[in-house]
LOMI-998085 format. One record per atom (N, C-alpha, C): z, y, x. Coordinates in steps of 0.05 Angstrom, whole numbers, padded with zeros to 5 digits, always signed. Each point is the difference from the previous one (the first is absolute). Layout:
N
ZYX
...
% end
This chain:
329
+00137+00257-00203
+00016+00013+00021
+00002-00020+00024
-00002+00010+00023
+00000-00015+00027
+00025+00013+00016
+00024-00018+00008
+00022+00006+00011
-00011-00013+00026
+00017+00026+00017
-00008-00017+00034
+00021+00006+00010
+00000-00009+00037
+00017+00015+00020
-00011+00000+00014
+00001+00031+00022
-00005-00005+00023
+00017+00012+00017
-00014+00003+00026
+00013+00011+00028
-00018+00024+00009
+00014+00024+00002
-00011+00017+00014
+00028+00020+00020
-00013+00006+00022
+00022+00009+00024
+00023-00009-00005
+00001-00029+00000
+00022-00007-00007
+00021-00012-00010
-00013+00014-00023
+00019+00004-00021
-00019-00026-00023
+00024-00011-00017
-00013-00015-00032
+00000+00010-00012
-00026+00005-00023
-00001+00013-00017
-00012-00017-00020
+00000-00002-00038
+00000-00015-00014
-00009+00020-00022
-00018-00004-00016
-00007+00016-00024
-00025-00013-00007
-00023+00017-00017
-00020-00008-00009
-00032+00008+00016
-00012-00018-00011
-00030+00000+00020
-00021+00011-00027
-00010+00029+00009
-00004+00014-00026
-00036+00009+00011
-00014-00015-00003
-00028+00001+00009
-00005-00009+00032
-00010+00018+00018
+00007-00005+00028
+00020+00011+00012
+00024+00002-00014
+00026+00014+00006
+00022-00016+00003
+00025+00002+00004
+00019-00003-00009
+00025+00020-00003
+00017-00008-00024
+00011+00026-00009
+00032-00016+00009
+00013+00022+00008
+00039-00013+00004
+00013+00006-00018
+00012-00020-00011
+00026-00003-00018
+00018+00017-00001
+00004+00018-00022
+00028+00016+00009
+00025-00014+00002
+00022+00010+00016
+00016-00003+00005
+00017-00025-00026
+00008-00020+00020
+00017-00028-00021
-00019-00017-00008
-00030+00007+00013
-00020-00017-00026
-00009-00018+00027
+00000-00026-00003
-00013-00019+00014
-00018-00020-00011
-00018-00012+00005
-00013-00018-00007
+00020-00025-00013
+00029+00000+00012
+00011-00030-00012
+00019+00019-00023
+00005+00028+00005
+00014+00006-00027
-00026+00002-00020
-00021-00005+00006
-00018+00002-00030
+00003-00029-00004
+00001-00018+00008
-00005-00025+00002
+00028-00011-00020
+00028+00012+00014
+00016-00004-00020
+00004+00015-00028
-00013+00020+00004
-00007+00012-00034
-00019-00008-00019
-00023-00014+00012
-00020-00021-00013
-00026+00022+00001
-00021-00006-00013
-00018+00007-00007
-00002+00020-00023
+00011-00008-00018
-00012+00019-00019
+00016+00028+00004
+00020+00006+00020
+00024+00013+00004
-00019+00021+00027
-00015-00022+00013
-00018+00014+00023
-00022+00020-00012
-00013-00025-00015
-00025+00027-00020
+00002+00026-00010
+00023-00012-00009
+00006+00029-00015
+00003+00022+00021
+00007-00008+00021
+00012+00025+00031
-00027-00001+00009
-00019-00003-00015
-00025-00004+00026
-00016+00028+00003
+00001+00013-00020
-00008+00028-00005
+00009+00021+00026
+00034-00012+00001
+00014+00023+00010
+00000-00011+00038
+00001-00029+00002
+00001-00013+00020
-00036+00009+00020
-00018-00003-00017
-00025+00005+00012
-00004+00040+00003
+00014+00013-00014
-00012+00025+00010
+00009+00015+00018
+00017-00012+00012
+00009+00014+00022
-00026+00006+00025
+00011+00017+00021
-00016-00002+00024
-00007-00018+00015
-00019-00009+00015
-00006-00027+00010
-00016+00004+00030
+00001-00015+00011
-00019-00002+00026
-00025-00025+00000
-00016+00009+00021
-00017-00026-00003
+00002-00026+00013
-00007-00020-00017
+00001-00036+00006
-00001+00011+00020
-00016+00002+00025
-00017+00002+00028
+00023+00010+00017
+00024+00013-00012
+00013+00016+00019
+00021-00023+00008
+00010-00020-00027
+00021-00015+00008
+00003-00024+00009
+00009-00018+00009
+00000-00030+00002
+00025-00017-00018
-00023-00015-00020
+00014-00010-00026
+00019-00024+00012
+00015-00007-00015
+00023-00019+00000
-00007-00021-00022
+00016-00019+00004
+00001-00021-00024
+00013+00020-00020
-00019-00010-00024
+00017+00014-00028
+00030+00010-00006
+00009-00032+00010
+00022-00003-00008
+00019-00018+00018
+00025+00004+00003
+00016-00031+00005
+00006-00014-00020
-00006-00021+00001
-00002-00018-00022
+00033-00007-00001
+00011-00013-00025
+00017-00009+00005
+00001-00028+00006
-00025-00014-00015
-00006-00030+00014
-00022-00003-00016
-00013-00009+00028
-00032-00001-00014
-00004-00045+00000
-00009+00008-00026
-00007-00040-00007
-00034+00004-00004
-00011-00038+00016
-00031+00012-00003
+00000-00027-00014
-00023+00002-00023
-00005-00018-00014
-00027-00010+00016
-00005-00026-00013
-00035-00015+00010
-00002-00001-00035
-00019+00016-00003
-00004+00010-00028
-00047-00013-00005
-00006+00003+00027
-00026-00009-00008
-00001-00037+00009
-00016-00007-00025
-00011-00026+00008
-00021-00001+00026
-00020+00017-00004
-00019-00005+00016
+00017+00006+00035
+00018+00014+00003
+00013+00003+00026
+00016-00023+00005
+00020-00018-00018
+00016-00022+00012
-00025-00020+00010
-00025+00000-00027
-00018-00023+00007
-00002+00001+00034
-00018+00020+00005
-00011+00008+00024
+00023-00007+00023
+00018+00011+00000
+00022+00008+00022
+00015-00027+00000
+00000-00018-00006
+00021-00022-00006
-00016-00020+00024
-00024+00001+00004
-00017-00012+00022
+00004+00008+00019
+00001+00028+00003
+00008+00007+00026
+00034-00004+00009
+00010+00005-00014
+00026+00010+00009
+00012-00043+00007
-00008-00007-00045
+00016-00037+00010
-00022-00017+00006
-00025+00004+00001
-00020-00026+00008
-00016-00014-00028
+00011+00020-00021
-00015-00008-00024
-00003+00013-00024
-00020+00006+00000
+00000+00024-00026
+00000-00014-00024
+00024+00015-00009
+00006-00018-00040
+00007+00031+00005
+00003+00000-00034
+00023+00007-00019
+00022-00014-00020
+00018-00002+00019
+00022-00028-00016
+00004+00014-00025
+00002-00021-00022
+00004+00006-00037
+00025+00023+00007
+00024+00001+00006
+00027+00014+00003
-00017+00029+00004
-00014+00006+00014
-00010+00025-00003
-00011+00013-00020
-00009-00015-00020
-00009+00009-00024
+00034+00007-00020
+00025-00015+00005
+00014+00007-00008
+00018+00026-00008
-00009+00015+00019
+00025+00012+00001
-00012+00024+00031
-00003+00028+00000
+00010+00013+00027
+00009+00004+00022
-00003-00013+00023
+00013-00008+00016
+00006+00021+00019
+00017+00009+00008
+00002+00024+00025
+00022-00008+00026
-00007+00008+00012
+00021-00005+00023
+00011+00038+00005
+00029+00001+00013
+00002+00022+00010
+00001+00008+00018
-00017+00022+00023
-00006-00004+00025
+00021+00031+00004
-00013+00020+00020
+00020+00010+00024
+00001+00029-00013
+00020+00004-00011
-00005+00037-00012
+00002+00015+00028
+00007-00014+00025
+00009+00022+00022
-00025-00005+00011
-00023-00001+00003
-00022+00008+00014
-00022+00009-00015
+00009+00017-00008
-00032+00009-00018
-00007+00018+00021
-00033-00002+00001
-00019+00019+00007
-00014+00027-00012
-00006+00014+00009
-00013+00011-00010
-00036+00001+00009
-00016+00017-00020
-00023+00002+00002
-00001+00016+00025
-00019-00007+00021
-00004+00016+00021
+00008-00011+00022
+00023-00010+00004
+00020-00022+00026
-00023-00019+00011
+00010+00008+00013
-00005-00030+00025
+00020-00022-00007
-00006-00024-00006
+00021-00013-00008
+00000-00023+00021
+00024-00005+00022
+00005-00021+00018
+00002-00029-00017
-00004-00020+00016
+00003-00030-00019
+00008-00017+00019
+00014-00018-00009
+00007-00035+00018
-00021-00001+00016
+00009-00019+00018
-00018-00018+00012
-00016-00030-00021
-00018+00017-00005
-00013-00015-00021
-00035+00004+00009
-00010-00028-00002
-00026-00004+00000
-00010-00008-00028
+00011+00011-00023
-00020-00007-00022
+00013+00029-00019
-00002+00021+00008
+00007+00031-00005
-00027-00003-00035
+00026+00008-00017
-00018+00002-00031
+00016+00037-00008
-00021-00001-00021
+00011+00022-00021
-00002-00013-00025
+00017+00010-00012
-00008-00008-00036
-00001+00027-00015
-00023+00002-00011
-00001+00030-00023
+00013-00009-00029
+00013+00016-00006
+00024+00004-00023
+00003+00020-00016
+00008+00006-00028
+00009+00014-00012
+00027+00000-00002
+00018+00025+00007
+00023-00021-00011
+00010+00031-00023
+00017-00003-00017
+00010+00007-00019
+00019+00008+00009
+00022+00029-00006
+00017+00005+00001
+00016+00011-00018
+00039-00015+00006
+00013-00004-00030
+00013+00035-00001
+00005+00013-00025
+00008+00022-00001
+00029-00011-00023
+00014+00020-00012
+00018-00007-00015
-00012+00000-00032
+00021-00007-00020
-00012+00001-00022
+00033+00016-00017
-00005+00023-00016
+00028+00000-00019
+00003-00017-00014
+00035-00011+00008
+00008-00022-00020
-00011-00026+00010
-00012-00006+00028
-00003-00024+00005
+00013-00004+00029
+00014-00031-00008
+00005+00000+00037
-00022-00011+00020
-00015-00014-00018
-00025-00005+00017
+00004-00036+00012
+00019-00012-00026
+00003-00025+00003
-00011-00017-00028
-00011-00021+00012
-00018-00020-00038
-00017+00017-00005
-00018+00022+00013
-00019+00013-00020
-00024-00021-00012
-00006+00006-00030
-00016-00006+00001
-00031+00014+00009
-00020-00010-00010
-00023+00013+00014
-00003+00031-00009
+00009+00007-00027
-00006+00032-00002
+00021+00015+00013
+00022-00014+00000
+00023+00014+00014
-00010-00004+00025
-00016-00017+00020
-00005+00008+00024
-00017+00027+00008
-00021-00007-00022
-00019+00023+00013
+00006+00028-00004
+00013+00007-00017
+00021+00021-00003
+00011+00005+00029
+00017-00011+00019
+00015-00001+00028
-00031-00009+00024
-00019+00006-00012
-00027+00001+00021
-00004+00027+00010
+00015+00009+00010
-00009+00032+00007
-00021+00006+00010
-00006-00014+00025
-00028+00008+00004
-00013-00020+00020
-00017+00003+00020
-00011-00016+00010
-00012+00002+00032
-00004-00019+00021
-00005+00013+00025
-00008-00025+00010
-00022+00010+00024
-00025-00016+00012
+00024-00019+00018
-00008-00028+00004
+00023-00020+00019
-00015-00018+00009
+00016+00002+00031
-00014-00024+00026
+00025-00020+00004
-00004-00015-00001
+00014-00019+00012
-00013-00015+00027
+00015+00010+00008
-00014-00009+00033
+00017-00036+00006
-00023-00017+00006
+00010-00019+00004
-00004-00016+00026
+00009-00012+00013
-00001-00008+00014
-00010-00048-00003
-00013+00001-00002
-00011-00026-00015
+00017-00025+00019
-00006+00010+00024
+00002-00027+00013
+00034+00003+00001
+00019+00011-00007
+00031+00007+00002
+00006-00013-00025
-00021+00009-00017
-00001-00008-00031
+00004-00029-00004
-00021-00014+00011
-00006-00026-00008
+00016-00023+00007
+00014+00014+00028
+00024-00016+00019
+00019-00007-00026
+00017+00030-00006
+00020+00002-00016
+00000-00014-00029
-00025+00005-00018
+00005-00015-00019
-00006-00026-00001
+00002-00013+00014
-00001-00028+00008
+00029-00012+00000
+00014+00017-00008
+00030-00008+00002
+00016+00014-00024
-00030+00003-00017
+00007+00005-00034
+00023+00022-00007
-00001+00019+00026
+00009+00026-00005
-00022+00026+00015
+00013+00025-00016
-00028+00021+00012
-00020+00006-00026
-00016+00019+00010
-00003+00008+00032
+00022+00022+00006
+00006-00001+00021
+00018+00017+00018
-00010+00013+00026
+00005-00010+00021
-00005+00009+00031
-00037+00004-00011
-00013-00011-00014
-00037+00005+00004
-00003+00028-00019
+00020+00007-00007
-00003+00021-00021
+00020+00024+00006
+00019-00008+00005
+00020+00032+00001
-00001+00026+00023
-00019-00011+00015
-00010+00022+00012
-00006+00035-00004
-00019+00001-00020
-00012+00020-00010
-00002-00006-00029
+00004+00024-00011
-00028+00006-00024
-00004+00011-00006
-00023+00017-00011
-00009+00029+00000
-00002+00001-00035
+00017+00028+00004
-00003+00012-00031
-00007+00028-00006
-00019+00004-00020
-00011+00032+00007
-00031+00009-00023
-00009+00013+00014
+00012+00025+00007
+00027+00012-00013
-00007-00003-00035
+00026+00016-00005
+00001-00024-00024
+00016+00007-00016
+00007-00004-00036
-00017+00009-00014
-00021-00021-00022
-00015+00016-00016
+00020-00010-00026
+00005+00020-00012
+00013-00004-00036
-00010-00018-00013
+00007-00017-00016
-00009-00010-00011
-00020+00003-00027
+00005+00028-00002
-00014+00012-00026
-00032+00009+00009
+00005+00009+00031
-00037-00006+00012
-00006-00018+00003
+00003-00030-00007
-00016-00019-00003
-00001-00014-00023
+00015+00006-00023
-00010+00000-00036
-00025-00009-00004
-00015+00021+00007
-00031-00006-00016
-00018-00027+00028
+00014-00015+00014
-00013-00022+00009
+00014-00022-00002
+00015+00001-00021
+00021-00021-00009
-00026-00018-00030
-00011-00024+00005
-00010-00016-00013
+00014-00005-00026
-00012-00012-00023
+00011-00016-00026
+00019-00017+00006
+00008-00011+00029
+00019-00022+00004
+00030+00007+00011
-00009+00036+00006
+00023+00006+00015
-00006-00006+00031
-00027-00005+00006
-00001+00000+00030
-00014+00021+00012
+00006+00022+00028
-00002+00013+00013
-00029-00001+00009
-00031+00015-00009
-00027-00019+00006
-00007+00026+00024
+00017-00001+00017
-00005+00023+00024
-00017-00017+00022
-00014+00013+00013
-00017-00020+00028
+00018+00001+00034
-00002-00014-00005
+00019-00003+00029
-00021-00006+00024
-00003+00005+00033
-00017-00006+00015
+00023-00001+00028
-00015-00012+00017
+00024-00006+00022
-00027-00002+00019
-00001+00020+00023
-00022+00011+00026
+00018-00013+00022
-00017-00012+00020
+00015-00001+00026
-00032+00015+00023
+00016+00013+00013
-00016+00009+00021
-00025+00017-00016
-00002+00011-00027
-00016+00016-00011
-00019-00017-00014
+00003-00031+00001
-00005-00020-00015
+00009-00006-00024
-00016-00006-00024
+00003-00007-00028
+00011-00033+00006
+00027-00002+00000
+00005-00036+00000
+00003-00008-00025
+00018+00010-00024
-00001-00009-00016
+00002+00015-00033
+00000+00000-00020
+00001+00016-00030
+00003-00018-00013
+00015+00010-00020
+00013-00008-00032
+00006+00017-00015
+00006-00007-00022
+00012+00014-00026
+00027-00011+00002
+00016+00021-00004
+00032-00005-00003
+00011-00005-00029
-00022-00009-00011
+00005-00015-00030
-00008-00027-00002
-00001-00012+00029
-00001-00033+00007
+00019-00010+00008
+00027+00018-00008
+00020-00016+00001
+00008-00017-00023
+00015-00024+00003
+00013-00019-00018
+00020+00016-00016
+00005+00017+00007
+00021+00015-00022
-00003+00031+00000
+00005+00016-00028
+00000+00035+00017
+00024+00002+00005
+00008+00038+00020
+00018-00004+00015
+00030+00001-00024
-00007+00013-00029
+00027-00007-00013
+00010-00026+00005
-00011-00022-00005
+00007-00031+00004
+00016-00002+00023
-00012+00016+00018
+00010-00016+00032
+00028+00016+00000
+00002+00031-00015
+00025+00007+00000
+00025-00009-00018
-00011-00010-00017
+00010-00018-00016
+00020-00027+00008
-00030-00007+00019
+00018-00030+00000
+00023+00012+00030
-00008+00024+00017
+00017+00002+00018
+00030+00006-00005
-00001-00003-00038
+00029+00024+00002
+00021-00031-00019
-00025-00017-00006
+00016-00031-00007
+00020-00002+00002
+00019-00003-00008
+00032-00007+00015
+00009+00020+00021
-00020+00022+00001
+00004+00020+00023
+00004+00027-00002
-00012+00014+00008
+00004+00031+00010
-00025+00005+00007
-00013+00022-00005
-00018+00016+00015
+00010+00037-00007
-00005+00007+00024
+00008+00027+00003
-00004+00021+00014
+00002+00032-00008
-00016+00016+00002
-00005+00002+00043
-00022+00001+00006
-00014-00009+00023
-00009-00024+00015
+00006-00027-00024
-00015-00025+00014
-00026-00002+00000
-00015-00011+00017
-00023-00003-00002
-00012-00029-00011
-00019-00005-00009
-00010-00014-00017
-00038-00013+00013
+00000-00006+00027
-00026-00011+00007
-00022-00018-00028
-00023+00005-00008
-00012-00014-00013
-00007-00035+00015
+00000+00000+00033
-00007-00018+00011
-00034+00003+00007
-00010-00021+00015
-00031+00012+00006
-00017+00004-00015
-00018+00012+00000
-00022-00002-00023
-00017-00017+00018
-00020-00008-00012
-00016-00024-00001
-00022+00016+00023
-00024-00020-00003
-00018+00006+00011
-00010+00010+00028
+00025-00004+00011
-00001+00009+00027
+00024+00026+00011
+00015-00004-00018
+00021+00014+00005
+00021-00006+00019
-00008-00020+00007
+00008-00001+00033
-00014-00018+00017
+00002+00003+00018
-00007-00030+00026
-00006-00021-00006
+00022-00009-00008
+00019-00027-00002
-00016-00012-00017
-00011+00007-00019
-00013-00003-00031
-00028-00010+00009
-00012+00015+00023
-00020-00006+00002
+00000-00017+00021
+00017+00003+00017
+00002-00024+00022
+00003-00032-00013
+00009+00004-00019
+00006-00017-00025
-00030-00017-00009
-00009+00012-00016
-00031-00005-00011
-00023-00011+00026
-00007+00019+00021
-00006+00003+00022
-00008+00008+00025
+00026-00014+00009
+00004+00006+00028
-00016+00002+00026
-00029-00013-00004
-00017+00012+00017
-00016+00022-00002
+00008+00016-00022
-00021+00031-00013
+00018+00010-00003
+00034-00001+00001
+00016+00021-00010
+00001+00024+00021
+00015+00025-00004
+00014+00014+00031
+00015-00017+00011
-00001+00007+00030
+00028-00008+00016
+00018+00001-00009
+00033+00003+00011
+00014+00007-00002
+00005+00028+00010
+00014+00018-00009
+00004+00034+00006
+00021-00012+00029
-00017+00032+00009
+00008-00004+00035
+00005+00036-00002
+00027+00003+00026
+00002+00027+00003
-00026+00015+00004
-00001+00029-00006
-00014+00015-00006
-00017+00000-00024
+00002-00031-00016
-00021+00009-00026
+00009+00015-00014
-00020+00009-00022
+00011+00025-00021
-00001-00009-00028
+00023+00000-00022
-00005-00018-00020
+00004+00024-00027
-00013+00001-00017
-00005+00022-00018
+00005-00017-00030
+00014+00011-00010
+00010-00011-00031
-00003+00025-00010
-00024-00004-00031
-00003+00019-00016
-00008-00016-00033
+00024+00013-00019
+00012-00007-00029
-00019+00025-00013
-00006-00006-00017
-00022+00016-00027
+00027+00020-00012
-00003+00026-00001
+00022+00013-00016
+00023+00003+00016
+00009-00017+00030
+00025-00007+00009
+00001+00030+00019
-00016-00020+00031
-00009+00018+00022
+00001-00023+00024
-00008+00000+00018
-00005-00012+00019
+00024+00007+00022
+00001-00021+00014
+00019-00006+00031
-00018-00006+00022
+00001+00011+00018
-00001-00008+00029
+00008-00005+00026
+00002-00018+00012
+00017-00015+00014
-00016-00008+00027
+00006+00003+00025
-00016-00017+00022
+00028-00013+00017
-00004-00031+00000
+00008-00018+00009
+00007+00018+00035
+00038-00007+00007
+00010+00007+00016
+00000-00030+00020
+00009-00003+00021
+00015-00014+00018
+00003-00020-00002
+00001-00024+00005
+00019-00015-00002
+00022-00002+00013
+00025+00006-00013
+00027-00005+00009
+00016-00023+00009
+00007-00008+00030
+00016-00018-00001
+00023-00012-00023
+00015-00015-00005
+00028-00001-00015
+00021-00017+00023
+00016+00003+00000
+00028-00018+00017
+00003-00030-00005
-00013-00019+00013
-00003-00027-00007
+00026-00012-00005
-00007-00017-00026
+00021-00011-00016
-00005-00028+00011
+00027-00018+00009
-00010-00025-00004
-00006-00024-00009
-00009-00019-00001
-00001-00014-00022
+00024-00022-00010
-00005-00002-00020
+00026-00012-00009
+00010-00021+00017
+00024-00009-00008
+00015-00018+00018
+00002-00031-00019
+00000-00018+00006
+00007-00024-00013
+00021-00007+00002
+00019-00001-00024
+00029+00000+00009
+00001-00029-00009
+00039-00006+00003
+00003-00032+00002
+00006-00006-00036
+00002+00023-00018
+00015-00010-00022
+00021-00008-00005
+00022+00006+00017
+00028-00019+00016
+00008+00022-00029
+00022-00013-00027
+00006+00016-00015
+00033+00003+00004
+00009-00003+00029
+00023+00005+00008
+00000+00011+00029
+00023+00017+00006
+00005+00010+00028
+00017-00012+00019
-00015+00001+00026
+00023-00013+00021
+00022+00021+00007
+00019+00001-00015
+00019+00019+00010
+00010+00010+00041
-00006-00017+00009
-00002+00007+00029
-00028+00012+00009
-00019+00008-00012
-00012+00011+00009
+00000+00027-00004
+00022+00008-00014
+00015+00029-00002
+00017+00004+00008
-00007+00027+00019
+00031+00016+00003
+00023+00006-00022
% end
């Protein structure tokens, strides 16, 4: 089953994508109330949810899936930190701590894109994409969706949807140099889409290890830049939900980024390896195409660059750990 939203005259509309159609939700039924009823609660309605009347894909203009309630992106491939760690800090490793453990940062639930947008960006001269899987959490009966272990995660995997992380490198590289971030190089955009695939349509490409062996490809300008298998990640995505709910919470509408896939799954990676044969950097008007095996594909052409209101730079203060009382009213 594929849950979407879109826009037509107007109006939002949210239901299922039922061949080249999409069908509307009866009345009370939204994409985040299936999301809080879980999965196996959705399937079962899928009979009654898909036969309704429908119009065609072509007529509407799709929306992000979903509002997330907070989307966390993991760096889940080796071969992407290798690559990208040159470009971004000046030296490609993979520090041991990465083999430890999942690492995610949590970036901007209030700017998601959708497939189709023109998407505006900073004033940035080193404009990246990153192609992504990311996972999305549904509920589970009888769980709050805190300590799961790994079977209890994948259980709360509802389903799944194509993800850009649009980055901004040279914003990037400033900021974590001060061992926080990324922030300002990242919270711009991110595109999530087309819709929700269930988790139960991608079963039969789930490997002996529990990893996802779907093909992922990332086009710029109608160009093949880069491919992988989304079963080259260091962990599958139960693990990553797993370790997200550690001492924590995960819950019904967070999103769950896999992080880049390898091979050219973004810029950065290759600007990385080498920088005199890689692409440029993305400049307004390019067109950047993300398409997941089983998922569905996003498309996006680079908007504007937008001024921001200059901040200034910090001040060097005296450290004085007392006040001159006369210098107050």
């Amino acid at each position: 089953m594929r849950l979407a939203r879109w826009a037509v005259d107007d109006s939002v509309l949210e239901g299922v994508v039922v061949g080249d159609g999409v069908v509307a939700f009866p009345d009370g039924v939204s994409v985040a109330s299936l999301l809080a009823d879980g999965l196996e609660t959705a399937l079962i309605r899928r009979s009654e949810l898909e036969s309704r009347p429908g119009r065609p894909l072509a007529d509407v203009v799709l929306l992000p899936p979903l509002v997330p309630a907070s989307v966390r992106d993991f760096v889940a491939f080796e071969e992407h930190v290798e690559g990208v760690s040159a470009a971004v800090d000046g030296k490609s490793e993979v520090v041991p701590e990465w083999y430890d453990a999942p690492t995610f940062y949590f970036t901007n639930p209030h700017t998601i894109r959708a497939t189709g947008e023109r998407v505006d960006v900073p004033e940035t001269r080193r404009l990246d994409v990153e192609l992504e899987l990311a996972a999305v959490i549904g509920s589970v009966r009888g769980s709050t969706g805190e300590n799961l272990d790994t079977a209890a995660a994948t259980a709360h995997i509802f389903g799944y949807t194509v993800m850009n992380d649009w980055s901004a490198r040279d914003l990037q590289s400033r900021e974590m140099k001060v061992r926080l971030g990324p922030a300002k190089g990242k919270d711009f955009a991110l595109t999530l889409g087309p819709w929700i695939v269930t988790a139960d349509e991608l079963s039969p490409f789930v490997d002996e290890e529990g990893f996802l062996a779907i093909r992922a490809e990332l086009h710029i300008n109608g160009e093949l830049v880069g491919e992988d298998l989304v079963s080259n990640m260091g962990w599958p995505f139960p693990e990553l939900v797993a370790y997200a709910s550690r001492n924590s919470i995960v819950v019904p509408g967070d999103v769950l980024g896999s992080g880049t896939v390898g091979n050219g799954g973004c810029l950065g990676e290759l600007w990385g390896r080498n920088p005199d044969a890689a692409p440029p950097p993305l400049e307004p008007g390019d067109t950047v195409r993300m398409l997941i095996e089983g998922v569905g594909e996003i498309v996006n052409t680079v908007g504007a660059r937008v001024p921001a209101p200059p901040i200034p730079r910090a001040r060097v203060r005296t450290r004085r750990r007392t006040r001159a009382m006369e210098n107050f009213g």
